[in-house]
FIGUSE-721842 format. One line per 10 residues: their letters; for each residue y, x, z of C-alpha. Coordinates in steps of 0.05 Angstrom, whole numbers. Last residue first. Layout:
N
a> Y,X,Z  ...
***
This chain:
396
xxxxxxxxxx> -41,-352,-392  -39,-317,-457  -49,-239,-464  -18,-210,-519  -37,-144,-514  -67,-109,-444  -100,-47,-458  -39,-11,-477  15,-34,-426  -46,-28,-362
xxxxxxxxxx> -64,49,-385  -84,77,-321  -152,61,-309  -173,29,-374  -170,-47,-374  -221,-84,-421  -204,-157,-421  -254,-209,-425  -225,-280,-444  -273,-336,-410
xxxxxxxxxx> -293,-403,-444  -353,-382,-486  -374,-323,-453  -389,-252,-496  -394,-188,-448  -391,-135,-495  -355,-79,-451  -378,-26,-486  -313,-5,-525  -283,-6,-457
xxxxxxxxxx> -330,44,-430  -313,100,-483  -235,84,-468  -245,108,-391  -274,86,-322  -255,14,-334  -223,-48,-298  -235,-118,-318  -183,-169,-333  -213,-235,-338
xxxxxxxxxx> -184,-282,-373  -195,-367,-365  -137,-412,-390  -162,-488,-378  -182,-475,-313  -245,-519,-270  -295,-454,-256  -364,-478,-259  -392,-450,-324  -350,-393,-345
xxxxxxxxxx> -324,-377,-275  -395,-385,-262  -428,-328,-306  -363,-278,-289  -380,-282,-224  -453,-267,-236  -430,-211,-276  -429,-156,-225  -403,-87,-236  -344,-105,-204
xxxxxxxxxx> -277,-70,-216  -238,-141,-215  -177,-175,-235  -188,-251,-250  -142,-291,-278  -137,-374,-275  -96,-417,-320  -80,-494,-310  -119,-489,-249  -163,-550,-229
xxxxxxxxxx> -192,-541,-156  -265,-510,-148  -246,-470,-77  -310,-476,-35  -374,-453,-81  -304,-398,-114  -293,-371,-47  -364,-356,-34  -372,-310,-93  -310,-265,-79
xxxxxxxxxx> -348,-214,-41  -324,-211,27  -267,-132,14  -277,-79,73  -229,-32,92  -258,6,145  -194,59,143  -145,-5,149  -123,-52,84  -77,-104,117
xxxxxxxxxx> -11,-69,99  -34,-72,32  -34,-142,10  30,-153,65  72,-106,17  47,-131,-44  58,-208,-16  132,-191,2  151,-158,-68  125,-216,-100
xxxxxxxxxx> 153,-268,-56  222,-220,-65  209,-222,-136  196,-294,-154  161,-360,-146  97,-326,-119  53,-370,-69  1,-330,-24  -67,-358,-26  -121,-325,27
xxxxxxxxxx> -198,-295,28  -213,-289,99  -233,-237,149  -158,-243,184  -154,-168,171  -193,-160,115  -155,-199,68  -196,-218,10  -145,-240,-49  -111,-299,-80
xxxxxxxxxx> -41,-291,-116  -22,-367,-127  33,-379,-187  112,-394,-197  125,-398,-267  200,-381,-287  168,-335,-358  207,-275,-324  168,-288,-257  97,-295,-300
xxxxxxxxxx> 105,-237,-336  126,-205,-263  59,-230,-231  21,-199,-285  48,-134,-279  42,-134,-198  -37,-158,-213  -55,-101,-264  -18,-58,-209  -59,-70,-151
xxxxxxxxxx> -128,-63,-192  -93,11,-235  -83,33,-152  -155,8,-140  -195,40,-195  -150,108,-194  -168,115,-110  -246,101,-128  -245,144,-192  -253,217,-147
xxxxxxxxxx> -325,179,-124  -344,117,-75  -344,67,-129  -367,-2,-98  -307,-42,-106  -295,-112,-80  -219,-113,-80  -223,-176,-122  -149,-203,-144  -153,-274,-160
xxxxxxxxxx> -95,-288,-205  -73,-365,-202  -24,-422,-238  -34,-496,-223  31,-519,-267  91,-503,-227  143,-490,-281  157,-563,-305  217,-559,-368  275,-605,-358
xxxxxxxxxx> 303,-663,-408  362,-644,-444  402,-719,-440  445,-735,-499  511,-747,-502  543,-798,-571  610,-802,-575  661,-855,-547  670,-817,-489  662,-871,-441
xxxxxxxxxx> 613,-913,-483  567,-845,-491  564,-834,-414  534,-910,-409  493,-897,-461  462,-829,-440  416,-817,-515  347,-788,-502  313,-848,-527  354,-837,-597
xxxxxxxxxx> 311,-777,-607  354,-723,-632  344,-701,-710  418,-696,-725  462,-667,-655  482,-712,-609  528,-673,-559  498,-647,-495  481,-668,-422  426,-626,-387
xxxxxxxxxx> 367,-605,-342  351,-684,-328  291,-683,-294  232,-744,-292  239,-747,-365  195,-676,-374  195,-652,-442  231,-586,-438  299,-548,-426  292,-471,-409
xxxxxxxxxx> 346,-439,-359  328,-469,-292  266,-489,-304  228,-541,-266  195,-543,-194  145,-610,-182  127,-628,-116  82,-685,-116  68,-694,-185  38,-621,-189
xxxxxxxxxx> 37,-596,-257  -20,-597,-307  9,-610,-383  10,-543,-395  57,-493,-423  31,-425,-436  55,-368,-415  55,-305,-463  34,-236,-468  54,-165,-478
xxxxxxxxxx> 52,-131,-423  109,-85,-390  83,-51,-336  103,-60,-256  94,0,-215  62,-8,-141  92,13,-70  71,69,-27  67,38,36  78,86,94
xxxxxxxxxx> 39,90,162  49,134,226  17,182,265  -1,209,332  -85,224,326  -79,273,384  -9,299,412  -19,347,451  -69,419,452  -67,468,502
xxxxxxxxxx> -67,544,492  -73,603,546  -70,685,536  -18,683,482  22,718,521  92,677,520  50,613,531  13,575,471  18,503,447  -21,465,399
xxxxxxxxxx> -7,399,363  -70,366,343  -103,329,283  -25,302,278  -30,236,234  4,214,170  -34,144,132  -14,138,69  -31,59,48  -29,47,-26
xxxxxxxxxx> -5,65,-84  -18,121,-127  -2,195,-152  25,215,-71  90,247,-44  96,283,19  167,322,33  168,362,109  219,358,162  209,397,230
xxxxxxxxxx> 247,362,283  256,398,349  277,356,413  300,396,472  290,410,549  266,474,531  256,502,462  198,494,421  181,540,368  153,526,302
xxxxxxxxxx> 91,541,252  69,479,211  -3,472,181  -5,418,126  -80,374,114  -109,336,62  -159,280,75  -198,247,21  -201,176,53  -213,130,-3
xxxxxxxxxx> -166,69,-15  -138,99,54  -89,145,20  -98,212,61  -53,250,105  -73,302,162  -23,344,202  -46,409,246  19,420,284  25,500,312
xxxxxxxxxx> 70,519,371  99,597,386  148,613,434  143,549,478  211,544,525  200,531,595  253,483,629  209,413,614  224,359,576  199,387,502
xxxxxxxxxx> 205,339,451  172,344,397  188,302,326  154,320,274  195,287,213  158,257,146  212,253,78  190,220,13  172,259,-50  166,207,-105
xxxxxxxxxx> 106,200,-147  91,125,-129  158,94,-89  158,98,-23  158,43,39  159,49,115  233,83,118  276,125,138  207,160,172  197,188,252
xxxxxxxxxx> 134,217,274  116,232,352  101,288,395  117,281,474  117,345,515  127,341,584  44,347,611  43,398,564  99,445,593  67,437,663
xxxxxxxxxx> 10,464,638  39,517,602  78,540,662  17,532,707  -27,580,656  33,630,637  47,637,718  -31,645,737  -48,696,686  19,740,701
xxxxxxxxxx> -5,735,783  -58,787,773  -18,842,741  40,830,795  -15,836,850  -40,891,821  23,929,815  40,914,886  -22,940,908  -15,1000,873
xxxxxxxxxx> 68,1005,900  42,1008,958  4,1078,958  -59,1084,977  -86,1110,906  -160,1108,883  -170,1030,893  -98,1005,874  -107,1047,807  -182,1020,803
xxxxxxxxxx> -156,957,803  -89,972,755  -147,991,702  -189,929,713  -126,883,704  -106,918,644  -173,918,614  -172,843,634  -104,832,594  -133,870,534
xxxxxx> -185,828,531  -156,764,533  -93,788,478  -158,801,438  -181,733,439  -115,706,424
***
């Protein structure tokens, strides 16, 4: 561009001294032409910018982890000139830690019309990828002018979290809520408040469960299938607090998210509804978010995220637990903190019958050093990445 400049005043310098050594008309009509060119590409392209609108367009707000999802840059272009050449910086980063990459896109833009350039992102981990135009820039025919649109226009997807298998179990408690008590729909218990339902006597039966006023219809003997509670005090505090500010800081928080999604659907396929607690940054408060299956699931994951911004900040967790000492039949934690003062009172002050801890490692060599011995607290080594194989037979 710099040398199209030069070459354009050396042009303009040479038809000068043309105009200046020859009388003739058609000089000063060459130097006028010359002259004007500059002026015409620079009001054109100015005009041109202040028509252009840039803007992104997805199908939709949410991916998958590892699969390519489509982006559109979408220009439109209102004016009558057309722009021969445009370039689109783009930047996208996961905002767990803000390593930006960038894509450089070479296009046209024709008058009054729309051009949509597609391009395929994909991304390793879940989270927030945040797509933004650095700058669109436009030249004129000449390359003697540029202007730059479209700052910081972007858009947000959610790339959504795997479930793993874990091997584990839920354990039936005797603390349920009295008040508003859920119970099984497939799974007969021990609670006589619920029938769940009516069969024939079969040997060994308590005779307290027998229906006598159904059994002197039918002249057999119907028993009543009591039903089995599913809303004992249930909770998984999920601590965002992390302090790694390295290449592990995006693998710590992804393996974080989905230590909690795989927990939440052992629980859903055991019928237990449970709390998911977290910090959420956006209302500057740590909140409780009720899970009594996948869409609530699927809901909460996508509202956990979509409140993590660029200055994502997590309150350490500490605070919560002075306020919030309620009974819990079974309480997880998920952290990445260094910090065993948490540990130390969910141990000692912490009112849960079932206490784990699920605590998220660099590699194998660091779980074998996690030696953290508390009397009422289960300490589970979780290296980044490998959720199925370091959790086995978990209880909650």
């Amino acid at each position: 561009m710099l040398i199209m400049k030069i070459l354009f005043a050396l042009l303009i310098i040479v038809c000068a001294v043309f105009y200046i050594l020859y009388i003739w008309d058609f000089s000063l009509i060459l130097l006028i032409v010359i002259c004007s060119v500059p002026v015409l590409m620079f009001t054109s392209l100015l005009i041109t910018k202040k028509m252009l609108s840039v803007d992104y367009a997805v199908k939709s707000r949410t991916a998958a982890k590892q699969e390519p999802f489509d982006v559109q840059l979408c220009v439109s272009n209102r004016s009558i000139f057309p722009v021969g050449k445009a370039e689109a910086i783009v930047e996208y980063f996961n905002i767990f830690n803000n390593q930006v990459n960038y894509i450089e896109l070479h296009f046209p833009i024709q008058a009054r019309n729309e051009q949509r350039l597609t391009f395929k992102l994909s991304s390793r981990f879940c989270g927030k990828i945040r797509i933004r135009s650095a700058y669109v820039t436009i030249y004129d025919p000449l390359r003697l002018f540029k202007f730059k649109v479209g700052k910081n226009i972007g858009a947000d997807i959610v790339i959504l979290p795997e479930g793993h298998d874990i091997n584990g179990i839920v354990v039936s408690n005797d603390r349920f809520n009295d008040e508003s008590s859920v119970f099984s729909e497939y799974k007969p218990g021990d609670d006589p408040s619920e029938v769940f339902d009516l069969r024939e006597y079969n040997a060994g039966d308590k005779l307290s469960r027998i229906h006598w006023k159904l059994t002197s219809k039918r002249d057999e003997f119907i028993v009543k299938d009591y039903s089995q509670p599913v809303d004992s005090p249930a909770a998984i505090f999920l601590n965002l607090r992390c302090t790694e500010e390295s290449e592990y800081t995006l693998p710590i928080f992804d393996t974080l998210i989905e230590a909690f999604v795989s927990l939440s659907q052992l629980y859903i396929e055991n019928e237990h509804q449970h709390t998911l607690i977290y910090f959420n940054p956006r209302e500057k408060q740590f909140v409780q978010r009720l899970i009594n299956g996948m869409d609530s699931l699927a809901s909460a994951v996508n509202e956990l995220i979509l409140t993590f911004s660029e200055e994502f900040y997590a309150e350490s967790p500490e605070p919560f637990f002075v306020n919030n000492n309620s009974g819990w039949a079974s309480f997880t934690l998920i952290t990445a903190d260094e910090d065993n003062r948490l540990l130390e009172h969910i141990d000692n002050e912490l009112d849960a019958d079932i206490k784990n801890v699920l605590k998220i490692v660099k590699s194998a060599e660091a779980a074998d050093e996690t030696d953290e011995i508390y009397s009422s607290v289960n300490i589970i080594p979780v290296v980044i990445g490998r959720i199925s194989s370091s959790v086995r037979d978990i209880e909650l």
